[in-house]
C-alpha positions in Angstrom: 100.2 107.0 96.8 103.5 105.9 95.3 103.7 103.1 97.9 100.4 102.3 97.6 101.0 102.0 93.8 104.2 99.7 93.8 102.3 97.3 95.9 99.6 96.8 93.8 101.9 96.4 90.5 104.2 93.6 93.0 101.1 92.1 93.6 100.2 91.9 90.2 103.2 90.9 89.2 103.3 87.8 91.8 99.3 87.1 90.6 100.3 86.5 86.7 104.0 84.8 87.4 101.9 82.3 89.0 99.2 82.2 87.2 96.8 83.3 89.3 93.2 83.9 88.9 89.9 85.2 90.5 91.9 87.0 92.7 90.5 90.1 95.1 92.5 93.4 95.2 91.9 95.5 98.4 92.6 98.7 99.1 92.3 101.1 101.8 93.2 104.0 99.1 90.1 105.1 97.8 92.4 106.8 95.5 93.7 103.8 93.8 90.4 101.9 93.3 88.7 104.6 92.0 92.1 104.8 89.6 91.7 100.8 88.9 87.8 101.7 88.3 88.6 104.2 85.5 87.8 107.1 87.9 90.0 110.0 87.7 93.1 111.3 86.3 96.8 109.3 86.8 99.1 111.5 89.1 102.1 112.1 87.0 104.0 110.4 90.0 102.8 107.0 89.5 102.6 107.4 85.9 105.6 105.4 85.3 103.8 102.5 87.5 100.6 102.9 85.7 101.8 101.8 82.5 102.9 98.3 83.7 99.7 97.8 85.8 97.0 98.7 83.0 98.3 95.7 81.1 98.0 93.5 84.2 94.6 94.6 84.9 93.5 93.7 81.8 95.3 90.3 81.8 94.0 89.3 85.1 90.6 91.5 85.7 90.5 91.2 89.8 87.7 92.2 91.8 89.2 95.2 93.5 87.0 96.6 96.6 87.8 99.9 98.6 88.5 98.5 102.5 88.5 100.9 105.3 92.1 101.1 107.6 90.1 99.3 110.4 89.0 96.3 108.0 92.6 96.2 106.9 94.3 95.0 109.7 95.5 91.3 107.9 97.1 93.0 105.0 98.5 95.6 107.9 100.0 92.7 109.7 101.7 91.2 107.1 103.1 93.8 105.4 105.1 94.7 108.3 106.0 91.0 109.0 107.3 91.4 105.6 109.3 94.9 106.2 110.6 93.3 109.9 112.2 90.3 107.4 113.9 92.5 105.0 112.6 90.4 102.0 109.3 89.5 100.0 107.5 86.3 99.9 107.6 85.9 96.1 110.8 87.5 95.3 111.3 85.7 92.0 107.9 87.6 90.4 109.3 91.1 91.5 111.4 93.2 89.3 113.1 95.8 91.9 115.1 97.4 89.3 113.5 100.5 89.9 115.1 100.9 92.9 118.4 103.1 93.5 121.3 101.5 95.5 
């Protein structure tokens, strides 16, 4: 959930540095659109998360849509394309200070 949560907030993140608009937020956590959708409680673990991305959501109100794993084979691909480079496409937008060195 935690992964799944840091994603979306990066994503976010790249969407507003560049201005971004009518954009489409997939998911195959049911967990996480139903979160975006008001549904259900905030896990404390992504709490933290959850405070940067409610702002964003309301800044930049995507479409967000539940996608099974099978329909998700795109987003699939290029995340590990991403993960085999070792770097993000929009590093700029990203704030990785979360992250222990």
């Amino acid at each position: 959930m935690v992964e799944e949560t840091r994603a979306l907030l990066d994503g976010l993140r790249c969407c507003k540095a560049y201005n971004m608009s009518k954009m489409i937020v997939e998911s195959d956590s049911k967990v996480l659109i139903d979160l975006i959708d008001g549904k259900g409680q905030i896990p404390w673990a992504i709490q933290y998360l959850w405070k940067e991305i409610q702002p964003l959501l309301c800044i930049l109100s995507p479409t967000c849509n539940h996608q099974f794993r099978e329909g998700n084979s795109v987003a699939d691909a290029l995340a590990n394309f991403a993960i085999q480079r070792g770097k993000l496409i929009y590093p700029q937008a990203v704030n990785h200070s979360h992250i222990n060195r």
